[in-house]
C-alpha positions in Angstrom: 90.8 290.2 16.0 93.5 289.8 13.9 93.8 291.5 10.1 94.7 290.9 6.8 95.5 292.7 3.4 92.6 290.1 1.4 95.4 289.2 -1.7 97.3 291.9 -2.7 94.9 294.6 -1.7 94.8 296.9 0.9 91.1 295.5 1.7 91.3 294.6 5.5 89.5 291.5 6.5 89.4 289.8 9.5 91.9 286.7 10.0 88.9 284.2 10.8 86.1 283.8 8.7 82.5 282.0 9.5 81.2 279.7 6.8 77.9 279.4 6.8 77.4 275.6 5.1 75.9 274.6 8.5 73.4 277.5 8.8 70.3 275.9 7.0 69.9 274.1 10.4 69.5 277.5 12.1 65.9 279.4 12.0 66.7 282.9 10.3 66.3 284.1 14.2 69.3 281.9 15.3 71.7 282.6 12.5 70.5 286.5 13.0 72.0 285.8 16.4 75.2 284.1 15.2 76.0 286.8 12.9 75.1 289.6 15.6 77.9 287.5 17.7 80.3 286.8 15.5 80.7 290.6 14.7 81.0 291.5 17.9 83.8 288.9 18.3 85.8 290.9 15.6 84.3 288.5 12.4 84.0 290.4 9.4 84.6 287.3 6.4 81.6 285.6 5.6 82.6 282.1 3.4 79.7 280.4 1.4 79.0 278.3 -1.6 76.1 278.0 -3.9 75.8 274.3 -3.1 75.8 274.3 0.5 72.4 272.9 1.3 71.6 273.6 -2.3 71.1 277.2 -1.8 69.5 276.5 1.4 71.7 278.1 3.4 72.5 281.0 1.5 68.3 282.1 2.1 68.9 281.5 5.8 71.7 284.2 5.7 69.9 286.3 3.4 67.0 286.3 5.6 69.6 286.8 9.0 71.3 289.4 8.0 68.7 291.5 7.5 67.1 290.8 10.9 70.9 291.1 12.7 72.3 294.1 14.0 75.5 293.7 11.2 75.8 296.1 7.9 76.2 294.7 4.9 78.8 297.7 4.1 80.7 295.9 7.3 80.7 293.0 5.7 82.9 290.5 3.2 80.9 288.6 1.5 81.9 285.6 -0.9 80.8 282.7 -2.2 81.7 279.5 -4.8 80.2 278.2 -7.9 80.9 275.6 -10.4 79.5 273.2 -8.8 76.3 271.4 -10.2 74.8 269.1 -7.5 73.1 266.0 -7.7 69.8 266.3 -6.0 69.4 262.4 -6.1 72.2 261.9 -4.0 72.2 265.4 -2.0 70.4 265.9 1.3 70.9 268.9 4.1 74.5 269.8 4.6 75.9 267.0 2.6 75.8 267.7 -1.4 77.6 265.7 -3.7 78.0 266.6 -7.8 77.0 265.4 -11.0 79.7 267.4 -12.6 81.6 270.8 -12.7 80.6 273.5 -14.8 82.5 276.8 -15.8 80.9 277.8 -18.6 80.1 281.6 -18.8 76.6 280.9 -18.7 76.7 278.9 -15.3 78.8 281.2 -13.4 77.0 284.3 -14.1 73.6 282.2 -13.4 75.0 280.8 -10.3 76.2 284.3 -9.3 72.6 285.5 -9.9 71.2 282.8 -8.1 73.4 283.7 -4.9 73.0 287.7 -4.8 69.2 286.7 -5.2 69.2 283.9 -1.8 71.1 286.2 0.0 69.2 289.5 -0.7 72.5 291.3 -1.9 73.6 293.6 -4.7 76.9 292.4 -5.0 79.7 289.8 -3.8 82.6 291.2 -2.5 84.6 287.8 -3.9 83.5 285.0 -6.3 85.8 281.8 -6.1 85.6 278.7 -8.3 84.7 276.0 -6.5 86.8 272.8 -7.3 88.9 272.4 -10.6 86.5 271.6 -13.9 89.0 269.3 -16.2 86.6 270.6 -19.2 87.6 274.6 -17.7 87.7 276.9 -20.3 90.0 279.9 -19.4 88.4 282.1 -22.5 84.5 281.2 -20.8 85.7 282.1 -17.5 87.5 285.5 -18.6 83.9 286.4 -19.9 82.4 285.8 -17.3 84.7 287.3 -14.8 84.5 290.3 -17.2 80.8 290.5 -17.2 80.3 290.1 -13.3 83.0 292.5 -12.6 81.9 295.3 -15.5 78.5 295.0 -14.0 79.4 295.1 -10.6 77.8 291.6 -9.7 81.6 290.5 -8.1 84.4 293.2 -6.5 86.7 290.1 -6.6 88.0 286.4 -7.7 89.4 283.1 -6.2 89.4 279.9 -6.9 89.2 277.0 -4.5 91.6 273.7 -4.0 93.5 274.4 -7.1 96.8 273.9 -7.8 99.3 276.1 -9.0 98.9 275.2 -12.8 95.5 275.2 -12.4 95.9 278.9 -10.9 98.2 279.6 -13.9 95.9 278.5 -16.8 92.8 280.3 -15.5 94.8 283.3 -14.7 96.7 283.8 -18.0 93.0 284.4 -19.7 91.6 286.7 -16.8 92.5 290.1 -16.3 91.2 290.1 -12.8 93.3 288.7 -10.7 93.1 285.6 -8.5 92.9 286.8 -5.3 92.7 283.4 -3.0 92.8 279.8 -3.1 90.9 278.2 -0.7 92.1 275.4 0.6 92.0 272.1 3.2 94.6 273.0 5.5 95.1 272.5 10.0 96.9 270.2 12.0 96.1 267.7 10.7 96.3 267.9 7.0 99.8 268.9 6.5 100.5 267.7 3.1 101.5 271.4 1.6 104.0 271.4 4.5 105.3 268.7 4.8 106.4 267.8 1.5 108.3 270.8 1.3 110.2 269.4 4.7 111.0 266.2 2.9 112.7 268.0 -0.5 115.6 265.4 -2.0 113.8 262.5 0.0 112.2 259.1 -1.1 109.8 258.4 2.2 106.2 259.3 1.3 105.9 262.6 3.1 108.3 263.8 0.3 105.2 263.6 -2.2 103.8 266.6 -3.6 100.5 266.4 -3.8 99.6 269.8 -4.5 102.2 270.9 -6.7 104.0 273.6 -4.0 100.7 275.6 -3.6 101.5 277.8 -0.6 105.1 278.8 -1.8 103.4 279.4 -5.1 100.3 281.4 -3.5 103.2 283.4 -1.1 104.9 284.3 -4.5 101.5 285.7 -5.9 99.9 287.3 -2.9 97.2 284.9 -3.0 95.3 284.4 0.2 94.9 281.0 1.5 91.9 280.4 2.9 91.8 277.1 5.3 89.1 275.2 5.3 88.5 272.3 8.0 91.1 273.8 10.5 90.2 271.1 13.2 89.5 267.9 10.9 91.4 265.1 9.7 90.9 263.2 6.9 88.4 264.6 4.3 85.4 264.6 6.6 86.2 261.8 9.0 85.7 263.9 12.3 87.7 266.5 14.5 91.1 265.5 16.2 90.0 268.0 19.0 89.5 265.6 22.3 89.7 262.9 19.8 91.4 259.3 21.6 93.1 258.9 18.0 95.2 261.7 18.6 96.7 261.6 22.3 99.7 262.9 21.8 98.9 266.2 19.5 95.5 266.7 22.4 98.3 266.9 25.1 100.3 269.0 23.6 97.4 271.3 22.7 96.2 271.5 26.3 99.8 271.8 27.4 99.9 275.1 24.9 96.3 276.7 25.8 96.7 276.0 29.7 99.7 278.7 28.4 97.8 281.3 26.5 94.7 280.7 28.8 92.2 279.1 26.1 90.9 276.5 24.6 92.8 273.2 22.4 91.1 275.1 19.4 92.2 278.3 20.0 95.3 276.8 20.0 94.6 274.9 16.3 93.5 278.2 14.9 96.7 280.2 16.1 98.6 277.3 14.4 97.3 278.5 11.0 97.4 282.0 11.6 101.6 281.8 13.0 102.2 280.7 9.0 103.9 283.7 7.8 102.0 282.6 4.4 99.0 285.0 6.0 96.5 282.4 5.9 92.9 283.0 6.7 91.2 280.1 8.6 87.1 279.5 8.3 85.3 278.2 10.8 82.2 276.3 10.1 80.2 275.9 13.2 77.0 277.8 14.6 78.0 277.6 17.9 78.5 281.0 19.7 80.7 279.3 22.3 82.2 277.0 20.2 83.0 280.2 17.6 84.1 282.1 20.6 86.5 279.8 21.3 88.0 278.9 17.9 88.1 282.9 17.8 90.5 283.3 20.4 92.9 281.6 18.7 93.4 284.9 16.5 94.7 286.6 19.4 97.4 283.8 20.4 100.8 284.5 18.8 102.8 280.8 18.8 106.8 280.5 19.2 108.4 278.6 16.0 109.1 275.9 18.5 105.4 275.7 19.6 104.8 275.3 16.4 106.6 273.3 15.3 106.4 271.3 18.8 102.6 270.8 18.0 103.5 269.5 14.4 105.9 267.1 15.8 102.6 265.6 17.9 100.7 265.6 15.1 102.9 262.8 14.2 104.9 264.0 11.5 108.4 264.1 11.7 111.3 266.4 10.6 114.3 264.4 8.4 
């Protein structure tokens, strides 16, 4: 398994994480099993959020880990807050909010509320979860201060910010950001391809997200990419997908090469960014992990690369 520096540490994690959103459809047994796998695959980043199935998921993995083989102390561990769902319109793995909060008193609740689900002392990372246009950098320095002072949080990140939005939150914080996690595969190219389309007037040439992986290179923020094998928000996977013909070709073409599977191939994708992105996979599938794992281990050539951005269906000007 491939490793990285997590920000500008010298803390080694592994370049795959597992997000565990999907595990409050395991039995504590099964995800004890998952986890016991995923270690022994080289997995050592575990990626959670205080909403995902509204804390349910978080007592599953609580529960897991202490039935798995895995040590804590072998362990990442981080997880989001900010997030206030709406339990009228929330149900199992899908959770949608009522609003944002970063006040000092909901992040050090929600922190409380996560090292209590998942039977832990501490989080090795806390990330905001989403922008909150009300944000208050001077609440969310307190905050930071008083999880970090008590030993609550080793770390900080934020997640699907933008570079201002880094900016403000870090000019009040004396801990610094460490990642931005972010939507980011194959199939969601924006950051990329904007960048590819400077001085141009087509509409890849929008920036969207305001140059967030040159800014996070410049600032040794580690990108974390979430949905490595989706497109769209959450319309589905372009994995063996009839939408897609061309880029599932050219994927097949490339792991029929490296002897693995179209996934593997999406995960080495991420990984051959010299940005020294982290990608999180979010199924409980042993085989399915296994082979999105493999990826890790699959170095691409720039013109593989780009060759399977090209069938993507993007273009170069």
């Amino acid at each position: 398994m491939k490793q990285l520096n997590w920000g500008n540490t010298h803390v080694q994690t592994s370049a795959v994480a597992l997000g565990i959103m999907r595990m409050l459809n395991l039995t504590s047994d099964q995800a004890a099993n998952v986890l016991d796998q995923v270690q022994a695959m080289g997995v050592t980043h575990i990626d959670s959020a205080d909403i995902y199935g509204v804390g349910q998921s978080e007592t599953i993995f609580g529960e897991a880990l202490k039935k798995s083989a895995v040590s804590r102390d072998d362990l990442f561990i981080q997880s989001k807050g900010g997030i206030v769902p709406d339990p009228q319109k929330s149900s199992g793995d899908v959770v949608l909010g009522q609003r944002y909060d970063f006040s000092k008193q909901h992040l050090l609740a929600a922190v409380d509320g996560i090292l209590q689900r998942m039977q832990l002392d501490y989080l090795d990372a806390f990330l905001l979860h989403r922008p909150d246009a009300l944000m208050e950098p001077d609440e969310i320095a307190a905050a930071f201060d008083s999880l970090h002072q008590s030993g609550k949080v080793r770390y900080f990140g934020v997640s699907n910010f933008n570079p201002q939005q880094v900016e403000l939150v870090q000019a009040a914080t004396s801990q610094k950001l460490m990642a931005n996690q972010l939507q980011f595969g194959v199939m969601h190219t924006g950051p990329i391809q904007f960048g590819l389309h400077t001085n141009m007037t087509d509409a890849p040439s929008v920036n969207h997200d305001g140059g967030i992986i040159e800014y996070s290179r410049l600032h040794q923020m580690t990108i974390q990419a979430w949905s490595p094998y989706q497109y769209g928000l959450f319309a589905g996977s372009f994995i063996d997908n009839p939408k897609f013909p061309a880029l599932n070709q050219e994927l097949q073409t490339l792991a029929d090469k490296y002897g693995v599977t179209k996934n593997a191939i999406a995960t080495a994708w991420i990984l051959r960014h010299p940005a020294h992105m982290q990608v999180i996979l979010g199924s409980m599938n042993p085989q399915h992990l296994r082979e999105s794992i493999a990826g890790s281990d699959v170095t691409l050539t720039k013109q593989e690369w780009y060759d399977v951005y090209l069938a993507a269906g993007n273009d170069l000007p």
